[in-house]
Structures are given as C-alpha cells and as structure tokens.
N, C-alpha and C positions, 0 to 999 in steps of 0.2 A: 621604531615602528615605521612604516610603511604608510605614507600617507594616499588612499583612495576616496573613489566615493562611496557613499551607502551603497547606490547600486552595487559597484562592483566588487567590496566587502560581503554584499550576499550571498556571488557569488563565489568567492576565493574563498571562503570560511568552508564549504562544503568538499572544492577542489582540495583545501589543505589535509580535510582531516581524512579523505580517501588516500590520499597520496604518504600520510602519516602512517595509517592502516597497511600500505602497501612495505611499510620501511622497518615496521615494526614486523612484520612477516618475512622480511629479508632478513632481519637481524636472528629471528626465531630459527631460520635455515640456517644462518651460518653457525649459529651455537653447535646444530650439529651434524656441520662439515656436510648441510645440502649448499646445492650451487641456487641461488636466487634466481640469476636470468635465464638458466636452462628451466626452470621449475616456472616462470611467466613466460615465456616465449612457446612453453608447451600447453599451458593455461591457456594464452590467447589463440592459439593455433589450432587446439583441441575446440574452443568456441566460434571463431571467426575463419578457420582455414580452410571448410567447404561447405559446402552449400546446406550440406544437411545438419553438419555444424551450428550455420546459422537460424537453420529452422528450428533447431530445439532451442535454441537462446531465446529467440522468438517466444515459442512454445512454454519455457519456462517463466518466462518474464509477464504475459498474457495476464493469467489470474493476479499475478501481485498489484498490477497497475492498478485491477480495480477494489482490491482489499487495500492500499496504501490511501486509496480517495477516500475508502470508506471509514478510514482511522484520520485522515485528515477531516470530514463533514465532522465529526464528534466531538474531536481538538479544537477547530472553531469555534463549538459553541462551550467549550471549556471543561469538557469531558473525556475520559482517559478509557475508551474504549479497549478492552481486552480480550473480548469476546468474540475477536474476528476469526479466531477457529473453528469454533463453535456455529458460528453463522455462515461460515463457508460450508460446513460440513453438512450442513442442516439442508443448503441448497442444491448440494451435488447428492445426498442420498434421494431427495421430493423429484430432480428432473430424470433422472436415473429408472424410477420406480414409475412415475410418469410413463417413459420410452418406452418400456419395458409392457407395462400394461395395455398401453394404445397403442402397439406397434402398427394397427392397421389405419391409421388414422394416416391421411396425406400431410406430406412433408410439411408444405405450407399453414397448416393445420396444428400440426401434430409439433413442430419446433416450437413454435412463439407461447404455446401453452406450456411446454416444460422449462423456456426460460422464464415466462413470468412467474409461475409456478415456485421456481424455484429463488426469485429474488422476492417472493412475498416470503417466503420461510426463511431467509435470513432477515425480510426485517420486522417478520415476528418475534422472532430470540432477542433483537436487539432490544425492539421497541419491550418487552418487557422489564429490562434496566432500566430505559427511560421512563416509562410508566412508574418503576420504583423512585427512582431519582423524584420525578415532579412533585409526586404525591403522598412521600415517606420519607425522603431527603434520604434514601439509601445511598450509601455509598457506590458509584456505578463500577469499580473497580475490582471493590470484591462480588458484588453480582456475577458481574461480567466474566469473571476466571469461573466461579460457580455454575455460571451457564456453559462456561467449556466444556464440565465435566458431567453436565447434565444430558446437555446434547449428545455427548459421548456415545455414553451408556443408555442413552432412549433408541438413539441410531442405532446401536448394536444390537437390544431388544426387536425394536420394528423388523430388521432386517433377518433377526436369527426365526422368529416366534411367531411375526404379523405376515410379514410378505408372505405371498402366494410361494408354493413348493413349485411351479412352475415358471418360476420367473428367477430361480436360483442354479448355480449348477451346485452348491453345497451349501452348508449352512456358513461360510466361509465369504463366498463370493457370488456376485449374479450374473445371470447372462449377459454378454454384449449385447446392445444396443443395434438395431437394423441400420440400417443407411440414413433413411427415413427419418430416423429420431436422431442424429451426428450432426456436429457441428466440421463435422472432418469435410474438406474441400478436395477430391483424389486431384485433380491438375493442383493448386497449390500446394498441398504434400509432395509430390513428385516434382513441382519445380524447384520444393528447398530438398532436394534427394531425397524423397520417401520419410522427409521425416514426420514426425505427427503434428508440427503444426495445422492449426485449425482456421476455420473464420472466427472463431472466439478473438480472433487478434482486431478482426474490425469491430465488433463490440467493445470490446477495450477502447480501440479509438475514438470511439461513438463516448464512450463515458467520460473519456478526458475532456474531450469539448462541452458536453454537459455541466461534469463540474465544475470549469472555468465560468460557463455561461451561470449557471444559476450563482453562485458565490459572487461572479462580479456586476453581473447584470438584473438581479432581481430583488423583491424586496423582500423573499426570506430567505436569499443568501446573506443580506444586506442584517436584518432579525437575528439569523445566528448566530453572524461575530458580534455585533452589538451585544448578545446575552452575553457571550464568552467574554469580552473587554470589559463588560461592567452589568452583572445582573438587576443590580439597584437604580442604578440609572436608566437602563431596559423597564424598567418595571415602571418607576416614575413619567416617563414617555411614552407611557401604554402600550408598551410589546407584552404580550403573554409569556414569562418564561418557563413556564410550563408546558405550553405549546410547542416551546419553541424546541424544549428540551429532547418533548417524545419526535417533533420532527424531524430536529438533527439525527436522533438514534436508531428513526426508521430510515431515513434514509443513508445512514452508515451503515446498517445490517441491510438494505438491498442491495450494496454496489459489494459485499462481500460474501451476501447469499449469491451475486452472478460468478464473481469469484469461482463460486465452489463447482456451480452450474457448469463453467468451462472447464475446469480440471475434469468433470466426469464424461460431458459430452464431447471433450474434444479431445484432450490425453488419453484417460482411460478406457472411455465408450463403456463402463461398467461402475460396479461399487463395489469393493470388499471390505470385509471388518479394520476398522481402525483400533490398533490398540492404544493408541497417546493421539493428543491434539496434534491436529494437520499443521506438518511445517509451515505451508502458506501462509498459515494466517501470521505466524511471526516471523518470517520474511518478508511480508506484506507492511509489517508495524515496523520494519527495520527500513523499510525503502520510504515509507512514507518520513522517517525521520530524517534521512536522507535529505530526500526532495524537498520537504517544506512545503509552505502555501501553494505551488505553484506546477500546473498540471504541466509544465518541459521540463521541470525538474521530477518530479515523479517519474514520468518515463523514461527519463535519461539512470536514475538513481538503481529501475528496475531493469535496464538492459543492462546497466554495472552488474547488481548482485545476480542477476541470470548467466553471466558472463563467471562471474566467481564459482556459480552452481557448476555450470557446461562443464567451464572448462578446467576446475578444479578434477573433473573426474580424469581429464585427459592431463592432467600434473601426474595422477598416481599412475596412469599406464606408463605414459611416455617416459617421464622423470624419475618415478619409482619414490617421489615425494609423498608422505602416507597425508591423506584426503586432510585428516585434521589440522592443516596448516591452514587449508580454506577456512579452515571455524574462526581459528586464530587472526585470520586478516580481517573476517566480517566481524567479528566482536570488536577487531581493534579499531576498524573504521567506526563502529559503532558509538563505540567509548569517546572517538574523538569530535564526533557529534554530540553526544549527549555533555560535551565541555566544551561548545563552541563557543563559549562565553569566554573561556581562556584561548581559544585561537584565535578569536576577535582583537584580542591583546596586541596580536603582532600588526596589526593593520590600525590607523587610524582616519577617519571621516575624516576628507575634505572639507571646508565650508562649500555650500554652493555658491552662487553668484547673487542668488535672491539673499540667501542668510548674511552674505558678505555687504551687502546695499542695507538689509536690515540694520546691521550694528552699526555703520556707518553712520547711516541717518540718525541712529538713536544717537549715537556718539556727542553728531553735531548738537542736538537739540539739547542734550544735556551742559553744552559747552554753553551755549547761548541761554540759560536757565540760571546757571551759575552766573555770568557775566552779568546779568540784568541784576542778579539779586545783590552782588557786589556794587553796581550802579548806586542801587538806591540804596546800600547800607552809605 
C-alpha cells in the first residue's frame, strides 16, 4: 500500500479508477486486434483538436454538470435520486413550449420565464418523491424510475394531443425556437467554430458556485447532510427531516429541470418525441458519481465523460473503432467507482501531525497512569 493522506487519497481513488476504465478498454481493443493509442489519440483529437471540437465537449458536458449537482443535493440528504431523466425532460419540453408560445415576448423577458419555468417543472417531479418519501416513507428509488416513465409518456401525450398544431411541424417534432427564446450566443458559437455551444455553459457555472455555496455555507446545506449522516440524531436536534427531505428533492429536480432547459434551448432550440429516458440524466448520475461531493470534481468528472461522448465519435470515424468501446470504458470507469472501497486498498492514510501529537500525548499519559499506580501498589 501506498502511504498518502486523506486528502490526496480522495483524490487518487477517482484518478485510479478512470485510468483503470481507460486499461480495461485497451485490453477490450486488443482482444480484438484494435490498436488502443490510435483509437485515444483519435478520441482525444476528435474532442480537443479544434475549436469546434472543443465547443461541443463544452456543449455536451453543460447539462450534465447540472444534473450530477442535482444527484449529488439528494445523496446528501441520503437519497438515491433516479429520476433525473425524468426531470430533465419535464424541464426541456415546459421551456420549449414556453418559447414557442411567447415567441413575441422580448428576450430579456421572454428567457428568464422559460428557464425558471422550466427548473420549477423538474422540481415538481422530483419534489413529488420527496413528498412520498416524508410522508409515506415510499421508497424514493422506485418512485423515482416510476416518474421516468410517467414523465415519458405525459410528455409524449402533451406534446402529440395538447400543444397547439401551430407550434409543431409534426406530431413528431416542434418548431425551433426564435433567437429571442435561445440560449445560443452567435459570437460564442462561432468562436468555438460554429459549434452549438450555448451560454447554458455560464449557467452551469453559476450552479456549481451555488451548490458549493449553499452545502458549505448555509444552514440548510448544513440540515441536509446532517439528515443524510444521521436522520435520528437530525430529528432529536430539531431539524425537520421531512422538510428537509422534500427540500433536498426539490432542489435536485431544479438543477436537473435546468439540465433539461439547456439541452432544448441551447443544443436543440426544439423538442421532439422521446422514445426511452434521456441519456443525460444517467450520464449526469455517472459524473456525479465520479465527482463526489465536490463541485471541481463534478466539472472536471463532466469534461472527462463529454470528452468520452465527443470524442468517442471521432474513435469510430478516424479509427474505424465501432462506438461501443466508449460504452465499455464508461461502464468500466464506472464500476471502478462504484468499488472504490477496494481501490482505496491500494493507498493507505497518512497520520497527520495533529493525529500523530494525539497518540503521542495519549501515549505519555497513559505511561504516567500506569507508573503512579505501580507507585502506590
């Protein structure tokens, strides 16, 4: 074992199990007879080797930063949020249909009402697990996939049956979106080459500062890992964990209803039918597992897996390496997260300095305890 300290055991346990991911996908090419470093060199090349390259890393990575925060406020408070497709989906059809409707409404206007718009409707989905959770002790896990599949098919309804015929070009898909209602920025698109990156990416940044700020600076970040580390002891100390609960899971279903918000108004500028739950949202649960507590680790965990997205596609142009090997690396890095308990193996905690002064002292007092009592025997 490898003596470190916590700190940098927190970090190395995440670096190992990506780089395991990355070896177990070498291994999977060589089986059969692909070349490994041609197949990442075209990976990273196809993501990071022009400009417009890096816009859509960018552009991919966007929504997940804030669907990983949204799965991480949940996990705090000791909930296994699964529903963040569901609630991204909820938020990108509400701002969509929004646009769509009030397209004559002035930009400054007309934007801040389809994203708030659309981050109350993911965390109305959510908060209705929590709801269940506080006051039925439901299980929020099966809720929560339950609501994937509810949202689904209301979405699909709303958008086939409800929406205006005028706001569709099929029963398929709907009109783009004006300028007016875009989160699309044309000088920042055309400075990462035309690609679709959005200002959705400052909102993302705006959120990571957020959730660091409320989690480590407030007193109901402070409430909902208190519930999540001990709901009994929470409750004896007069937090409400029922409060605390529906809070955590409205505020997880709004940072993955904005999630959703950005995919429409800023990738797609439209909505069309979903037939299966949107990848983001478990891309978003895969980064956030990633990441951890910790909003540099979140965004660094989602340029990685946007980077796997990019530039996996440019593996299968350039390499002729078929896509699914990217599945195979992201499941593998996944797996070696979800066993970080056994990578932690390889490293072992340093004492600090203060824990080292501890024993010490305790040491001495216990020598001088014994001494005395042999004195007086």
């Amino acid at each position: 074992m490898i003596k470190v300290s916590p700190k940098a055991k927190r970090l190395l346990v995440p670096i190992v199990s990506v780089i395991a991911g990355f070896l177990v996908g070498a291994i999977i090419m060589l089986i059969w007879s692909y070349d490994p470093l041609q197949a990442y060199s075209s990976m990273f090349e196809s993501a990071l080797g022009s400009m417009n390259g890096i816009g859509e890393t960018i552009r991919n990575a966007t929504p997940l930063i804030l669907i990983a925060i949204g799965f991480q406020i949940s996990s705090a408070a000791g909930f296994f949020n699964i529903g963040l497709p569901g609630q991204a989906q909820a938020g990108w059809l509400t701002a969509i249909w929004i646009g769509l409707a009030w397209k004559n409404l002035p930009v400054y206007i007309l934007l801040p009402i389809e994203i708030i718009a659309g981050i109350i409707a993911g965390a109305l989905v959510a908060g209705i697990a929590g709801w269940l959770r506080a006051y039925f002790g439901t299980n929020e896990v099966i809720s929560t996939i339950m609501l994937n599949y509810t949202v689904l098919y209301l979405c699909q309804y709303l958008h086939q049956d409800v929406m205006s015929k005028n706001l569709r070009i099929d029963t398929d898909t709907t009109k783009t979106i004006p300028a007016n209602a875009s989160l699309r920025i044309p000088s920042l698109s055309a400075a990462f080459g035309d690609s679709r990156i959005s200002g959705g990416i400052f909102l993302a940044l705006i959120g990571l500062v957020i959730f660091w700020f409320v989690m480590k600076e407030t007193t109901v970040g402070f409430e909902i890992k208190a519930v999540g580390l001990n709901p009994f002891a929470s409750r004896y100390a007069g937090m409400s964990d029922k409060k605390n609960i529906i809070v955590s899971m409205l505020l997880s279903g709004a940072f993955c209803g904005l999630g959703g918000v950005i995919q429409g108004l800023g990738t797609y500028q439209n909505y069309f039918t979903q037939t299966t739950t949107l990848d983001i949202g478990w891309d978003g649960m895969s980064v956030a597992l990633l990441g951890g507590m910790s909003a540099i680790g979140i965004l660094l965990a989602s340029i990685l897996f946007s980077i796997l997205k990019i530039g996996g596609l440019g593996m299968q142009t350039l390499a002729g390496i078929p896509y699914e090997i990217v599945s195979i690396v992201i499941a593998a890095i996944i797996f070696f997260v979800a066993i970080s308990w056994a990578v932690g193996l390889l490293f072992k905690e340093k004492k600090t300095d203060k824990t080292a002064t501890y024993l010490a002292t305790a040491e001495t007092d216990s020598r001088k305890a014994n001494s005395q009592e042999g004195g007086q025997a």
